[in-house]
C-alpha angles and dihedrals in degrees: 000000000000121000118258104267096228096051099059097093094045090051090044091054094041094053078045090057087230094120116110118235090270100052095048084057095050095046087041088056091044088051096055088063105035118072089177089064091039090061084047092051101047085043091051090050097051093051090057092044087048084055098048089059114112110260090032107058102084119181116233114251128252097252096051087053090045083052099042084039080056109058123114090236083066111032116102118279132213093280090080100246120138133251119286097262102258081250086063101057092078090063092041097093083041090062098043092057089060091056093055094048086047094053087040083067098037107053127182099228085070129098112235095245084059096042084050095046104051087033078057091046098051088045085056087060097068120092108282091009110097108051128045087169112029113191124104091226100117082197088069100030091057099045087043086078099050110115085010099074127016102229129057115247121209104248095191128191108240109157099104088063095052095265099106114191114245112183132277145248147191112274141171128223118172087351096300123120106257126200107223114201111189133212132178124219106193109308092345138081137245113203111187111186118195131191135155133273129069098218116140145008125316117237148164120216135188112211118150112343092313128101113206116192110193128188156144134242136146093012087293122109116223129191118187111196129188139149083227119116109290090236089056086055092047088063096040085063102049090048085050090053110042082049098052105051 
């Protein structure tokens, strides 16, 4: 099974070791799911390892890291820095591959609420990171975030219609405190961030493997964001939604 296309920069950089926190997260999660990048993934690992063997590492020479130390991408600009070190011109293709796979999150048709958001989502994913309280008990998740936020978020019971609770934490979104509720659907996971204030439009966007459902009710804003199928998230807000009027 072939690797997803769009995915090849962001599996070169994560068997590299050049991804940022957020976008390990993000390619972990894809893994997870992708047994044709997985395969990538195992068959990029073993050719470095392969390279690493004694007799088959060879250093470059001199003359090719004078020439890549020499090209215009890496000489100094006007703003005074100095030239990339000549040990730096072999990552450099590295790092710009994880460029690339940052601004493929981030980009710039979104609004920055829904760059923050999914950026916060995909921060939830990494180990320690999703649940401050863990129980499934909506009774103990709602009153949780009572004198730690000052609004009351719905904490609705979805698990009969496949959106288990799974507990909640403390979150930020445009520099306000956000309540996060989470929810799991199958192996995935549903975080629903909630803060007060009903200014603006509801939406839904698509942007890199992630849905993300915003909308307003009760003078509080709500955003659910997943990596599920839009039309699954679509359910889960309406669901959200009927159940918490």
């Amino acid at each position: 099974m072939p690797a997803c296309e769009d995915r090849t920069l962001l599996l070169g950089a994560l068997v590299d070791g050049e991804l940022d926190a957020a976008n390990v997260a993000l390619t972990e999660a894809h893994l997870a799911q992708c047994d044709g990048c997985r395969e990538e993934v195992e068959r990029l690992q073993a050719i470095r390892n392969l390279l690493r063997t004694e007799g088959v590492r060879r250093d470059a020479p001199d003359a090719l890291r004078e020439r890549i130390a020499a090209l215009p991408e890496l000489a100094a600009h006007r703003t005074g820095a100095r030239s990339i070190p000549r040990w730096l011109g072999p990552a450099f293709g590295g790092a710009l591959a994880a460029s690339l796979a940052t601004v493929a999150v981030l980009q710039p048709g979104q609004s920055a609420i829904d760059r923050e958001i999914i950026s916060s989502h995909i921060r939830s994913l990494q180990p320690g990171h999703l649940i401050d309280v863990q129980t499934s008990d909506r009774h103990v998740v709602k009153p949780w975030f009572n004198g730690r936020v000052e609004f009351a978020p719905p904490v609705p019971e979805l698990a009969d219609q496949g959106f288990p609770l799974a507990g909640g934490r403390l979150d930020a979104v445009g520099g306000k405190t956000a309540a996060a509720i989470v929810y799991h659907r199958r192996q995935h996971t549903v975080n629903v961030f909630v803060w007060p204030g009903d200014a603006g439009d509801s939406h839904s966007a698509d942007r890199d493997g992630f849905s993300l459902r915003e909308w307003r009710q009760d003078g509080l804003t709500f955003a659910a964001v997943s990596d599920i199928p839009p039309q699954e998230l679509a359910q889960f807000e309406e669901l959200y939604r009927g159940r918490s009027r």
